[in-house]
N, C-alpha and C positions, 0 to 999 in steps of 0.2 A: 504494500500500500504506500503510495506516495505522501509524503509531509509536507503538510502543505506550508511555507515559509511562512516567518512569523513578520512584521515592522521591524524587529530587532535586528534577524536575522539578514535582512536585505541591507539595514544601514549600517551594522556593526557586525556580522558575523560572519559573512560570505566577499569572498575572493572580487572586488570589482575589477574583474578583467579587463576592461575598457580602459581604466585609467592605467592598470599593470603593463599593458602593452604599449600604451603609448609613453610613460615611466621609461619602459625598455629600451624602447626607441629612441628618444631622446639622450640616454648613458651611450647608445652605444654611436650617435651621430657626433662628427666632432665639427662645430660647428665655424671653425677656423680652418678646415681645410678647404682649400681652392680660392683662399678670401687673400685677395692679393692687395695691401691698399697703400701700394707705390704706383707711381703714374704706367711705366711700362711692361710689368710683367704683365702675363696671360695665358690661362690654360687653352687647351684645345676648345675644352666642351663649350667653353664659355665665349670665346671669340668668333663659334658657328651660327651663333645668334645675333636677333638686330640688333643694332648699339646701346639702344636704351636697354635691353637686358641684359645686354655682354658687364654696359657700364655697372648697373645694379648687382649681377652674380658677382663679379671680380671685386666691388668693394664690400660684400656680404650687409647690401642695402634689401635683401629679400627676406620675407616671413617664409620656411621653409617648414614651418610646426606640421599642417596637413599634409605634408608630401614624404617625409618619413621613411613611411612604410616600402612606398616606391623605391628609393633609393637602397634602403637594406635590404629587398629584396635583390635590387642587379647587384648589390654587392656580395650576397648569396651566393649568388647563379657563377660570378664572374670569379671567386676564390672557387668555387668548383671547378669549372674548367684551369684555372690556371692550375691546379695543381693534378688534373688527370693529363691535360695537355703536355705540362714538362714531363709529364712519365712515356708520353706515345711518340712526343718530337722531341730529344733531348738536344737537337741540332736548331731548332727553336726560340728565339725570347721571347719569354711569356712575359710583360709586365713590365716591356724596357722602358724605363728611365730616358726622358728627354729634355735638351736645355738645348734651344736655336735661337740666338741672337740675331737680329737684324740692325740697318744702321741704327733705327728709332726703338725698336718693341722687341719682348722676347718671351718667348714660348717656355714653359715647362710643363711637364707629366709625365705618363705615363703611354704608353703605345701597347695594346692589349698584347698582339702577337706580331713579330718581325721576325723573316724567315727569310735570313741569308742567301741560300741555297736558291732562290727566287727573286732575290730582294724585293720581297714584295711585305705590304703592311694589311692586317687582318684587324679591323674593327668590329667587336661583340655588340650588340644595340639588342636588349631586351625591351621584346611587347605582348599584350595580353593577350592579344588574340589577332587575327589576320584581318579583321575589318577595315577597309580603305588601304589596304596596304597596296601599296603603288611606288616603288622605288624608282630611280632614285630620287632617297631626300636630300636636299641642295643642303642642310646644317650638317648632315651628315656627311658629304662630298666633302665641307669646308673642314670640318675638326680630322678625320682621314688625311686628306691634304697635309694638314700642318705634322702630322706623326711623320708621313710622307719626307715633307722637305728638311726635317728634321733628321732624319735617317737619311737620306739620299737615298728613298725606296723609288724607284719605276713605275715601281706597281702597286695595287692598292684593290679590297675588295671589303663588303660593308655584308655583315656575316649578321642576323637576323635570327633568336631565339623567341620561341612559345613558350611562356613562364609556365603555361599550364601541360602544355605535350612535353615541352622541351624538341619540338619540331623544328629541324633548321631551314632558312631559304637564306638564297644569298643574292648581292648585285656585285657585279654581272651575276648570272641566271651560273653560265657557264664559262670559268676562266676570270681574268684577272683585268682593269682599267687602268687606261697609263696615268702618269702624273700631268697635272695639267697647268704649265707656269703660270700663266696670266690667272688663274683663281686665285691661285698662292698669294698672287701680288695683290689681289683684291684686298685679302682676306688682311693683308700687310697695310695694306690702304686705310682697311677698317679701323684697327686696331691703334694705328696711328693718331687718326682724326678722333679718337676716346682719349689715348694720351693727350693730344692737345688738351681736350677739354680741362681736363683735370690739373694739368700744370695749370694750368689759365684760370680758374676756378675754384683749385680745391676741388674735395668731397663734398657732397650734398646731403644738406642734415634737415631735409625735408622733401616729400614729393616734389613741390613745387622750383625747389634748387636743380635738380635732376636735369642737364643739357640736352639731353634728348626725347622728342616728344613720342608717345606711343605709337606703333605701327597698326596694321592691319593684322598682325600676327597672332595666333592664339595665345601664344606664352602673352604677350601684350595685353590681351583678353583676360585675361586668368590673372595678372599682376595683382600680386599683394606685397607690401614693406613693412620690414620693421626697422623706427629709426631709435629706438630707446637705448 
């Protein structure tokens, strides 16, 4: 026979899981990585996007409390493969370490997989499910890119995991896309004209300081800040 719970039982006796896991999620996010707040450094992930969001992730001017889950889950998936991958490719970097200086900006991270033997660079992008999936995505072309010219890879392909099958597709379909200079330089062009702003201005300690105005973009859609 089931018990049926008592008022006590619900506010003082029983596990609120809700709050436990986001609790969780929050220990184990570190909420200073990727948060760059000198005028030129620049991750990948974060310089694939439009300015106003590159400017906000890089100075860690973003509310990221609801999105959490999302993140330590790729962060899941992506220590999974990194450590079945160095067991199947040990001729392989799984997880190389990147630093590309340019005259004005410079890149650091990570590059999931870099494969000599090909010189070619493999980007992991987990999604929930295959809905609208329609490659290539141009943010994703841009943050590849920069692993890319970091390496001095050729080649380049954008590898696509199902959180829930663990189903792989990839772009290209089949085989490998070359590098493409004039993106790079885009992507340099970008990145640039954000440095300006910020020597020029300083950090922004309000939406309204922020130098660039929102786009059409869904991340731009979805924008929330934290400036406490």
């Amino acid at each position: 026979m089931a018990i049926e719970p008592t008022s006590t039982a619900q506010t003082d006796g029983r596990i609120d899981f809700d709050q436990a896991v986001q609790t969780a999620l929050e220990d184990a996010n570190d909420p200073t990585s990727h948060v760059e707040r000198d005028a030129e450094t620049f991750h990948p992930s974060q310089i694939c996007m439009c300015e106003r969001r590159a400017y906000c992730s890089k100075l860690g001017l973003d509310d990221q409390s609801d999105i959490l889950g999302v993140f330590q889950t790729g962060t899941l998936i992506h220590e999974f493969l990194e450590e079945r991958f160095t067991e199947q490719f040990p001729d392989a970097e799984v997880e190389r370490e990147i630093e590309y200086e340019t005259e004005d900006v410079r890149f650091v991270g990570r590059a999931d997989c870099y494969d000599p033997a090909t010189n070619a660079v493999y980007d992991w992008k987990t999604r929930s499910s295959w809905y609208n999936f329609d490659p290539p995505v141009d943010r994703h072309l841009d943050q590849i890119h920069v692993y890319m010219a970091a390496l001095g890879a050729d080649y380049g392909q954008v590898v696509y995991l199902n959180k829930g099958s663990m189903e792989v597709r990839t772009w290209p379909e089949d085989g490998l896309f070359e590098f493409d200079p004039e993106r790079f330089e885009a992507i340099v062009e970008k990145a640039t004209r954000i440095r300006d702003a910020i020597d020029a201005e300083g950090i922004a300690e309000s939406a309204e300081e922020i130098p660039f105005e929102k786009c059409d973009c869904y991340f731009c859609s979805q924008e929330t800040l934290d400036f406490d």
